[in-house]
Structure formats: structure tokens, C-alpha cells
N, C-alpha and C positions, 0 to 999 in steps of 0.2 A: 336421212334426207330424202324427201319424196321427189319425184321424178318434176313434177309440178316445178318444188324450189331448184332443183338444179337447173330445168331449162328456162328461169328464170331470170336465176342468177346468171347463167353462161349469156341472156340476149342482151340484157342491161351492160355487162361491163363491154361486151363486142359491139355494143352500139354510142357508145362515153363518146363524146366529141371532144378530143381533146383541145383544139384549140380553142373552144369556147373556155375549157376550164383554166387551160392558159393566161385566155384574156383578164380570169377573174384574181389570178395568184398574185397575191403579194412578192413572191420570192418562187416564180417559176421555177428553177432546180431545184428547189425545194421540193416542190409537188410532184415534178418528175421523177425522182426519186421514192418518195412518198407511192404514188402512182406503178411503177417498179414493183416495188416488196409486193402492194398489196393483190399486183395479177400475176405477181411469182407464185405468192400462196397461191390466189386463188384457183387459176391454174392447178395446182399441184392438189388442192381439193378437189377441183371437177373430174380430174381425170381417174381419182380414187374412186367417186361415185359414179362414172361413167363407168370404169370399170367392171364396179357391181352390176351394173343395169345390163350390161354386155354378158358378165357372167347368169345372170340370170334368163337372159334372153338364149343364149346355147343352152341352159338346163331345158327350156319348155322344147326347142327344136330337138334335145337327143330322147325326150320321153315321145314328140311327136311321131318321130322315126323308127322309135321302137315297138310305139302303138300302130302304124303304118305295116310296120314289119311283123307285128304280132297277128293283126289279123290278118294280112297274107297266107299266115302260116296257118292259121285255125281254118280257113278257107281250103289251105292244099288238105290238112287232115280228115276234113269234113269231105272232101271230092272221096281220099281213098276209104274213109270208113262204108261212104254212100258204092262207089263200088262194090266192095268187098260184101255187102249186103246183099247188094243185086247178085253176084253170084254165089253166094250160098241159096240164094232163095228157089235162083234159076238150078241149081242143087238139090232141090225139095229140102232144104235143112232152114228151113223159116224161122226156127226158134231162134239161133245162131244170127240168121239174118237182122233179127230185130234189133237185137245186140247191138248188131254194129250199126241199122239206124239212127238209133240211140244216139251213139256216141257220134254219129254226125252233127244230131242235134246239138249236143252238147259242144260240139268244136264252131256250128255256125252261131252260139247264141255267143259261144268265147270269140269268135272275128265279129258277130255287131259290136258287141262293147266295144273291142279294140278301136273297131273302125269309130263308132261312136265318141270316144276319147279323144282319137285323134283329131277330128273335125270340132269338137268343142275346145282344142287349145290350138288350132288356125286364129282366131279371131286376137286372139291374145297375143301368138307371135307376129301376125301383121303388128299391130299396134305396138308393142316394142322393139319392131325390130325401126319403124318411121321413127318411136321416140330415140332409139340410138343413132340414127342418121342424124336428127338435127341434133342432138349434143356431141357427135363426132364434129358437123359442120360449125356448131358455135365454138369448140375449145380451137379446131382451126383458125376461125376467126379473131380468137383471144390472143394467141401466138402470134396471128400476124398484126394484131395492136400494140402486143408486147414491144415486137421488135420497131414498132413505129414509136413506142414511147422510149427506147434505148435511142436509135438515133435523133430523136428530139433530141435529148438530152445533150447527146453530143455532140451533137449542135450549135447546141446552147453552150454549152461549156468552151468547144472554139471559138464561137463570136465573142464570148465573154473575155474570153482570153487575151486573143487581138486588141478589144477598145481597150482593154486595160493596157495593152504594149502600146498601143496608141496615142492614150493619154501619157503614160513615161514619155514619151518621144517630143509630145509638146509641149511637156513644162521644161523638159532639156533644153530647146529650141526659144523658150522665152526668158530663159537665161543667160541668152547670147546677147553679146551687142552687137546686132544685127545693122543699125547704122555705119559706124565704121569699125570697124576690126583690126585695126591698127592704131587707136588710138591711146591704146596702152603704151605701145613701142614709142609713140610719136609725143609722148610726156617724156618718155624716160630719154630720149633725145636733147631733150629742151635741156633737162636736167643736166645729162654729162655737160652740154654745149657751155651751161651756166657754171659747173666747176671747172672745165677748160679755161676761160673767160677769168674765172677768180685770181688759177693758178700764175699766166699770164702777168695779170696784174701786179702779184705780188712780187715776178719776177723782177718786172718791170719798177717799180717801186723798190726794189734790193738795188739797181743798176744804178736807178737815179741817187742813191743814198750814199755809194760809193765812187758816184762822180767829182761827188762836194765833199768828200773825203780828201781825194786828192788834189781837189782847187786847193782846198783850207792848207795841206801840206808844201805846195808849191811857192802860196803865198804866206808861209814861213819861212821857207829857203832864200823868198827875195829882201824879207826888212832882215834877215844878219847878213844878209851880202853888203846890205844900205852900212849897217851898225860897224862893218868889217873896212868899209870903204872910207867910212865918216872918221874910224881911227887912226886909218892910217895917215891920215890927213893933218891930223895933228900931230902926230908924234913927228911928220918932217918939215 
């Protein structure tokens, strides 16, 4: 993955509007979800290749350091060889002297390289060290979308939640007989009042039945008193 697609990829998803994608969703927690996995990956990709770019940007800084440090060093060798010359020369021992000339030479051509080295991989550590700034700064940014797409969601999943306890509540409520709420009781009233009523009656109706029961028996007891009266009348 070139440095190119990855700070590409990281400004595109840290700059996603989510509301507008919102607007477009069929099934908003859907997408949220959806939305989730794919900057958990992604996420979890960038930061492998930030990684890399991070490790590669320490490899140019610890060769720059070292090329820094190396011609230092051929610089200090090149001072003592350059002394060491002057005094054998100031010695009359010239030949000796040359010697160590020499080898100054050869330590100041070993510090331009170094030094040379190190100034030709400056250009290159500015430049990846700006591009790991802005791909440290975009997976920042990605993390803090993440976490705006998690509480979307649960968000969303609470409100959702609610209207549905909501709606339960109002088809409960439109089940009620909201008119009178007693009008259950106030049948079942009518009711017992009307087998009260029946009972009554038919007491009443028993009463009357065994009124004329005993009229009828009374007015037996008077025609044999008649029949009882009538004989003895003749027989004296």
C-alpha cells in the first residue's frame, strides 16, 4: 500500500458525513452497523500501514544519525592523523609525516561521504516524517468518527426502543373503554336486579297458590257442616 492510498483512504473515511448517509438509509442501524465493521477494519489496516511508514521513517533517521556520527568521527581521526604528521615533520621524519597525511586524507574523504549521506536523506526524513503526522492525525480522526458512529447507533437503538414501548402503550390504552369504566359492573347489576325480581315473583306466585289452597279446603269444611246439619234435621 503506497503512502499516496493510505492518506487517502484515512481523509475520505474521517471526512464521511454521516448524517447525510443517514438521510439516505433505508434501515439506518443497518448502515450504522455496516458503517462500524467497515472502520473497525479499516482502522485496523491503517494503522498496520502507518506502522510500516513509522518503521521506515526510524530506519532513515538511525542511518542519518549514524552518518552524522560517522563523519564526526572521520573528522576527529582526520584532526589526529593531521597532527601527528605535523609533528613528525617538525621531527625531520617527513617520510613518516606523509603517512599520516595520507591517512588524514583518507578519513576527511570518509567524513564528506558521511556527511554527504546524511544531508542527502534529510529531505526524505522531513518528508516522511510530515507524511506520518498526517496519517497519525487522520486515524485520530477515524477513531473519533468511530466512536461518533457507535454512539449514533445507540442512539438510535434507544429511541427505537422507546417508540416501540410507546406504541405498546397506546394500543393498551385503545383497548380500554375509556367512556365509562363501569359499565361492565353497571350490566352485571341490571342483571342480578332482574334474577332478584324473577325470584320474588315466583315467591310470590308459590303464596298466592297456597292461599286458594286453603280457601278451596275451608270451603269444604262448610257444605259437610251444611250436609251434617241438613241430617240431622230429618232424622228428628
Amino acid at each position: 500500500m503506497t503512502k499516496q492510498t493510505i492518506l487517502g483512504r484515512v481523509s475520505q473515511l474521517a471526512k464521511a458525513n454521516i448524517n447525510a448517509l443517514l438521510d439516505q438509509a433505508e434501515d439506518p442501524r443497518k448502515l450504522l452497523d455496516q458503517l462500524i465493521r467497515d472502520y473497525t477494519n479499516n482502522i485496523a489496516e491503517a494503522e498496520e500501514a502507518v506502522a510500516g511508514t513509522i518503521g521506515n521513517l526510524r530506519l532513515l533517521e538511525q542511518d542519518h544519525t549514524e552518518d552524522v556520527a560517522a563523519g564526526r568521527e572521520w573528522g576527529e581521526k582526520a584532526l589526529a592523523a593531521s597532527k601527528k604528521a605535523d609533528e613528525l615533520r617538525a621531527a625531520g621524519r617527513s617520510g613518516e609525516a606523509d603517512t599520516f597525511d595520507n591517512l588524514a586524507k583518507v578519513a576527511l574523504e570518509r567524513q564528506l561521504q558521511s556527511e554527504k549521506e546524511a544531508k542527502t536523506a534529510e529531505p526524505a526524513i522531513a518528508s516522511q516524517t510530515e507524511v506520518v503526522d498526517k496519517l497519525k492525525t487522520g486515524l485520530e480522526r477515524m477513531k473519533v468518527k468511530l466512536n461518533e458512529l457507535r454512539a449514533k447507533r445507540d442512539e438510535l437503538v434507544a429511541r427505537s426502543t422507546s417508540a416501540q414501548a410507546q406504541n405498546r402503550m397506546m394500543d393498551a390504552v385503545k383497548n380500554i373503554n375509556v367512556l365509562d369504566p363501569t359499565s361492565d359492573l353497571g350490566r352485571f347489576e341490571d342483571k342480578v336486579r332482574r334474577e332478584e325480581a324473577r325470584a320474588m315473583g315466583k315467591q310470590e306466585l308459590a303464596a298466592s297458590s297456597l292461599d286458594a289452597q286453603f280457601e278451596q279446603l275451608d270451603s269444604l269444611g262448610d257444605s259437610a257442616e251444611v250436609e251434617a246439619r241438613l241430617a240431622a234435621l230429618k232424622s228428628g
